[in-house]
ZAKE-355167 format. One record per residue (C-alpha): x, y, z; residue number from 1; residue in one letter. Coordinates in Angstrom, 2 decimals, decimal comma. Layout:
! ZAKE-355167
+---------+---------+---------+-----+---------+
:    east :   north :      up : num : residuo :
+---------+---------+---------+-----+---------+
:       X :       Y :       Z : NUM :       A :
...
+---------+---------+---------+-----+---------+
END
This chain:
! ZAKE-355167
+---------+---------+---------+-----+---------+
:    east :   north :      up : num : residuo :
+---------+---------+---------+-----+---------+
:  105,45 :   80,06 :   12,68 :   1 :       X :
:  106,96 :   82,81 :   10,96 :   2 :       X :
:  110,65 :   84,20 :   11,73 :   3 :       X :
:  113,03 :   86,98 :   10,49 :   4 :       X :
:  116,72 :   86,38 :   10,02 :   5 :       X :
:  118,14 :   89,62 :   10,76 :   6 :       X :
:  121,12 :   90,17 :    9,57 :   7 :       X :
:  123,16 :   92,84 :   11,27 :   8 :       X :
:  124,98 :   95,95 :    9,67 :   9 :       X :
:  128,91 :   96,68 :    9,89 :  10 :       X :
:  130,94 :   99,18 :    9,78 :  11 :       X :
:  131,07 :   98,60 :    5,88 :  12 :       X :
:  127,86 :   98,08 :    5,07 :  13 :       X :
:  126,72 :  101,36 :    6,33 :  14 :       X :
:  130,03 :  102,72 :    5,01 :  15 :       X :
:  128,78 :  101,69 :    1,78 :  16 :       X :
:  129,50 :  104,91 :   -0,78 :  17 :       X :
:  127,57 :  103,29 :   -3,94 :  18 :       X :
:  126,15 :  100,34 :   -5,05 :  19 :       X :
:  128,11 :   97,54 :   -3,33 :  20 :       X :
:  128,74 :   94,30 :   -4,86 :  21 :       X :
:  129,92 :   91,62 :   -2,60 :  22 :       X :
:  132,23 :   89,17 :   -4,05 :  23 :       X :
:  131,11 :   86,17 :   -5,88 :  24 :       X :
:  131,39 :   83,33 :   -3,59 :  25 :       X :
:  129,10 :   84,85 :   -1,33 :  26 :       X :
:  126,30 :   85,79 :   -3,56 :  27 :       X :
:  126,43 :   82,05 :   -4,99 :  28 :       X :
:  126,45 :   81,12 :   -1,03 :  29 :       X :
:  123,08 :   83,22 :   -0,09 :  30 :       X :
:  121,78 :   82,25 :   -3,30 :  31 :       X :
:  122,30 :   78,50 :   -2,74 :  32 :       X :
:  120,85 :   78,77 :    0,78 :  33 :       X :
:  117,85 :   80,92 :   -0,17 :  34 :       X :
:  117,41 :   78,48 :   -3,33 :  35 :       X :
:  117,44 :   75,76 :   -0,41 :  36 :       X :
:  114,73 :   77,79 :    1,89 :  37 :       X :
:  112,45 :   78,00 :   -1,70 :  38 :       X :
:  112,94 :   74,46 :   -2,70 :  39 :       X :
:  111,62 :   73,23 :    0,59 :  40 :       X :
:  108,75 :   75,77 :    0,73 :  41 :       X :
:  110,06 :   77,99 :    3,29 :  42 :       X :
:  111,00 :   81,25 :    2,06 :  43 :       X :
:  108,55 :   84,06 :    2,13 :  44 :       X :
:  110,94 :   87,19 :    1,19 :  45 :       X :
:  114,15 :   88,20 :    1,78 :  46 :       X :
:  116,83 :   91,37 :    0,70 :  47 :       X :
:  118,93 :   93,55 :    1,78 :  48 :       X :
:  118,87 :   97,18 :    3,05 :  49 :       X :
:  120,68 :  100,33 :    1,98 :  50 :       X :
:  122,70 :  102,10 :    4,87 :  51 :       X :
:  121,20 :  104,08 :    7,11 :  52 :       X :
:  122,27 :  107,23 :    5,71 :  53 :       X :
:  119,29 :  107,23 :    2,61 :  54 :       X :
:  116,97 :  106,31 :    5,65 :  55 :       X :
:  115,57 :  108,01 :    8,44 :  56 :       X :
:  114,01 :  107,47 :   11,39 :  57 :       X :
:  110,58 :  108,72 :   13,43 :  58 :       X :
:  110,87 :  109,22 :   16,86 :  59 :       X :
:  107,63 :  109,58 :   19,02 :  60 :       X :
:  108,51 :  111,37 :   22,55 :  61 :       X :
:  106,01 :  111,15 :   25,40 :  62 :       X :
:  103,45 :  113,53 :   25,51 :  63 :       X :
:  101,25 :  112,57 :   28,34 :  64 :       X :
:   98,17 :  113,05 :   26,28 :  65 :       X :
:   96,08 :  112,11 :   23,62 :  66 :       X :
:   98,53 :  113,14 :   20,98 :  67 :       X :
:  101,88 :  111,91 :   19,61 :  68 :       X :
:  105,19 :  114,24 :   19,16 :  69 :       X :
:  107,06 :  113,03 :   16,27 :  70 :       X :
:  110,43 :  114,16 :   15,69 :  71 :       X :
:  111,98 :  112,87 :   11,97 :  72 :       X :
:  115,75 :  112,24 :   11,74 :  73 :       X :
:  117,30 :  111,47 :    8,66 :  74 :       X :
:  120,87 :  108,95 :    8,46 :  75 :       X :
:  123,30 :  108,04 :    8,82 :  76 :       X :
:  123,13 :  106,74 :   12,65 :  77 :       X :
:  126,04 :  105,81 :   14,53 :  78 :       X :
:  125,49 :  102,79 :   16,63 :  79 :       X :
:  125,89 :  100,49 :   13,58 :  80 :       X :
:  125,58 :   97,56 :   15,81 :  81 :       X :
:  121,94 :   98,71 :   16,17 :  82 :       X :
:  121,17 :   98,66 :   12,86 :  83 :       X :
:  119,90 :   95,91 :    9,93 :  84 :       X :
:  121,76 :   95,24 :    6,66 :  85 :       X :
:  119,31 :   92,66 :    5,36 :  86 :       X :
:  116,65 :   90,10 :    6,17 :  87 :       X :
:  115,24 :   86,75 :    5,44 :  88 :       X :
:  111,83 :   85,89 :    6,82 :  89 :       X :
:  110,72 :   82,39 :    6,17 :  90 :       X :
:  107,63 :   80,10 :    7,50 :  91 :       X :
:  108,36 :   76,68 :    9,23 :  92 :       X :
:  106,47 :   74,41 :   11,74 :  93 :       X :
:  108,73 :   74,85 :   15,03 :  94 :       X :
:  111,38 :   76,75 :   16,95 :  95 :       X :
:  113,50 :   73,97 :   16,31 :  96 :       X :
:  112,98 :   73,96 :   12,36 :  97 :       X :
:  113,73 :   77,29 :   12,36 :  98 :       X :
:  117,14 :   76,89 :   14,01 :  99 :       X :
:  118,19 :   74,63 :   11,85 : 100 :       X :
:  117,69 :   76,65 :    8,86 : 101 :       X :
:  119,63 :   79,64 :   10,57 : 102 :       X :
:  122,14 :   77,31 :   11,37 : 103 :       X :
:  123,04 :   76,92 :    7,63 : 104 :       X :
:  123,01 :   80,82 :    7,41 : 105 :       X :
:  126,30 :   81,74 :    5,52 : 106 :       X :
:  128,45 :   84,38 :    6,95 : 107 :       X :
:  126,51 :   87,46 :    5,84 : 108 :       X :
:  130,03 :   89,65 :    5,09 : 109 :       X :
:  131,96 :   86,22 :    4,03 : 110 :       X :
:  133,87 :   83,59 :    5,23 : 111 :       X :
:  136,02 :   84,43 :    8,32 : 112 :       X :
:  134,92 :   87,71 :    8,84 : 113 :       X :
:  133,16 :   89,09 :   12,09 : 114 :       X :
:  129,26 :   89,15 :   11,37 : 115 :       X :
:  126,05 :   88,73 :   13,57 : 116 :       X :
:  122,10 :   87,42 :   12,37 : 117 :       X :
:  119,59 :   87,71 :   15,30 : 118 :       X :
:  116,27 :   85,38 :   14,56 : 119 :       X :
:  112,89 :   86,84 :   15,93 : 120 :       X :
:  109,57 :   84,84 :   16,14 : 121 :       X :
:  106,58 :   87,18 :   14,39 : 122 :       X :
:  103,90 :   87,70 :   16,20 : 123 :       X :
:  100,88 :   86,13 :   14,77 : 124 :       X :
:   97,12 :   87,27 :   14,77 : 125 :       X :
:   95,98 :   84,37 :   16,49 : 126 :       X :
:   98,29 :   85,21 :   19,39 : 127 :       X :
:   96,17 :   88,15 :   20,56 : 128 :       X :
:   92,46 :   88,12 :   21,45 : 129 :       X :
:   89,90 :   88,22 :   18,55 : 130 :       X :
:   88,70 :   91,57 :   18,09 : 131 :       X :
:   87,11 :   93,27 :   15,17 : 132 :       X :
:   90,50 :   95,12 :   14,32 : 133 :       X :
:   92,12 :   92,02 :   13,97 : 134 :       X :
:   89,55 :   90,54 :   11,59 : 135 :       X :
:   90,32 :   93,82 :    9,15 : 136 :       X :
:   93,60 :   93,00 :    9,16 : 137 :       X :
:   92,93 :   89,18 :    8,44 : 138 :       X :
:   90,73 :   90,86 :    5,67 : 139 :       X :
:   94,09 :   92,32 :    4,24 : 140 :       X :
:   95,80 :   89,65 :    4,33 : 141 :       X :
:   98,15 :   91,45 :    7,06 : 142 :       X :
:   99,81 :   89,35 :    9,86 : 143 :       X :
:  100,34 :   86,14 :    8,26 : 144 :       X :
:   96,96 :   85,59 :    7,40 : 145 :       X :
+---------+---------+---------+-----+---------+
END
């Protein structure tokens, strides 16, 4: 079972005006934690994001059809509570595994601050019926194959 550890923007992360550098006892925190996720065979990848405003998004409006609008809109977006500041994504053998290692998430913007993660289950290919598409993909090594 596969999960993502989403960790949440603020306002300063996506206020973020060049390359920002958070203080010292929380990169030895996240590095002690993801050190623990590796050590225990866990850990698949993790990082974080820039803000939204060097990103953009793709919008697909309905059509009706056999064809897809797309409308492209670059950042920054407003609802920052919408958007992702980082990730984790590790590989354990139940729910329950899996909320035990968030549990030991540290504070994403540091200790006593305001902060949010949201975990998310990953689909997996065996969850859908086999199919020929689904066998490419296995092929690439897409999906958790």
């Amino acid at each position: 079972m596969r999960y993502m550890i989403i960790v949440k923007a603020t306002a300063e992360t996506e206020a973020e005006t060049g390359i920002q550098t958070p203080d010292e006892a929380l990169i030895k925190a996240m590095t002690d934690y993801h050190e623990q996720l590796a050590q225990a065979g866990v850990l698949l990848d993790g990082s974080g994001l820039k803000p939204s405003r060097v990103g953009w998004r793709i919008t697909f409006a309905e059509t009706g059809g056999s064809e897809d609008r797309r409308t492209i809109t670059d950042g920054p977006f407003a609802e920052t509570k919408e958007l992702i500041a980082g990730y984790t994504l590790i590989q354990v053998r139940s729910r329950e595994e899996a909320l035990e290692w968030t549990r030991r998430f540290p504070n994403p913007v540091g200790l006593g601050r305001a902060a949010a993660i949201e975990v998310r289950e990953l689909y997996e290919l065996d969850d859908f019926a086999p199919s020929e598409s689904l066998d490419r993909l296995r092929e690439m090594g897409v999906g958790g194959a």
